[in-house]
C-alpha positions as CSV (number, residue, x, y, z in Angstrom):
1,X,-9.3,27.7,-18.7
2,X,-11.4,27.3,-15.9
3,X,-12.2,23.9,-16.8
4,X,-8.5,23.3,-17.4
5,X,-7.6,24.7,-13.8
6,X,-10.5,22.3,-11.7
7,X,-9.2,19.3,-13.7
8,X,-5.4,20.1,-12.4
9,X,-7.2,20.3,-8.9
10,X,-8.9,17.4,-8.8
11,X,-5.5,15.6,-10.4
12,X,-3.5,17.0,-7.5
13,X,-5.9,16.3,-4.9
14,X,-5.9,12.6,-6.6
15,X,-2.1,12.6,-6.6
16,X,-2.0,13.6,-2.4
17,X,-4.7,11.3,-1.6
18,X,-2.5,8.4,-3.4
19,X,0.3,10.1,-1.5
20,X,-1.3,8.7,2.3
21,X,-1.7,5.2,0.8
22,X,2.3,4.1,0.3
23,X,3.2,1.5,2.8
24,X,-0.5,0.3,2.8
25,X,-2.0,-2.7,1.4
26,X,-4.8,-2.4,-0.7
27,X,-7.5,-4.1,-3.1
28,X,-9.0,-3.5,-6.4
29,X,-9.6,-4.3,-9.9
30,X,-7.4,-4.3,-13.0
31,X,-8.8,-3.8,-16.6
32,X,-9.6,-6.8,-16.9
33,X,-12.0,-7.0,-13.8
34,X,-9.6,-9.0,-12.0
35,X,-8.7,-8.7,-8.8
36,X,-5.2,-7.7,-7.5
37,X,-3.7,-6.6,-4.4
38,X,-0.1,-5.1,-2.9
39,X,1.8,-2.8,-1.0
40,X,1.9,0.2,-2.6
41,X,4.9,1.2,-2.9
42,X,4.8,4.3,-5.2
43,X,2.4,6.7,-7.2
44,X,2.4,7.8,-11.3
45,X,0.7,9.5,-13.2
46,X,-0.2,8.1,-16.5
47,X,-2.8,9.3,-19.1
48,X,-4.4,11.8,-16.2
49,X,-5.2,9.1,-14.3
50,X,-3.2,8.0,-10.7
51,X,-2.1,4.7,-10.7
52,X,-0.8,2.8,-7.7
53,X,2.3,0.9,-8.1
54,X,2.4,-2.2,-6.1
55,X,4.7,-4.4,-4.1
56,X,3.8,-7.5,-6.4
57,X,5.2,-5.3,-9.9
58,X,1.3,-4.5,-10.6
59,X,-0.7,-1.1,-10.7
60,X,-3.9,-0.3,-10.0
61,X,-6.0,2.8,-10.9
62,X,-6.7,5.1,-8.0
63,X,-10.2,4.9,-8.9
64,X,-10.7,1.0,-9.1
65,X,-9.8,0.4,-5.4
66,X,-11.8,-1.4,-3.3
67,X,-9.7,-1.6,0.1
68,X,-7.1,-0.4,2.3
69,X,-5.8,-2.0,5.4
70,X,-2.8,-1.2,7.1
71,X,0.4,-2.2,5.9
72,X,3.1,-4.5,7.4
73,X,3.9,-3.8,11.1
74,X,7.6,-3.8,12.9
75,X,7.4,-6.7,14.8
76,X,7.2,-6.4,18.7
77,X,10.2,-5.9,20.5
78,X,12.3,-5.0,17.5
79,X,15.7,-3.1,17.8
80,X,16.3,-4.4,21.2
């Protein structure tokens, strides 16, 4: 069980981690070793792994991301 119980730690600590990157654009590799990149707009989890959904209908694996950069700014002046 102990196993069991680290594994669900390091899943949640994943899932919060993910968590901090919606609204941010970011990099990476799909299973095919190509490169993709997106807002993300969302998080799942599917087979114990964290995927990122993206802006662009794609998802990446937590684990296969290569960047981050800020997301989409409101433009100066906005509102008024």
């Amino acid at each position: 069980t102990l196993q069991t119980s680290l594994q669900t730690m390091v899943l949640q600590n994943s899932i919060s981690s993910a968590g901090n990157l919606i609204g941010k654009s970011v990099q990476g590799m799909d299973d095919q070793n190509d490169t993709i990149n997106g807002l993300v707009t969302s998080v799942r989890v599917e087979s114990n792994q964290v995927m990122l959904e993206l802006d662009s209908g794609k998802s990446l694996q937590l684990g296969r991301m290569t960047s981050i950069s800020p997301g989409p700014t409101a433009a100066a002046g906005a509102g008024n």
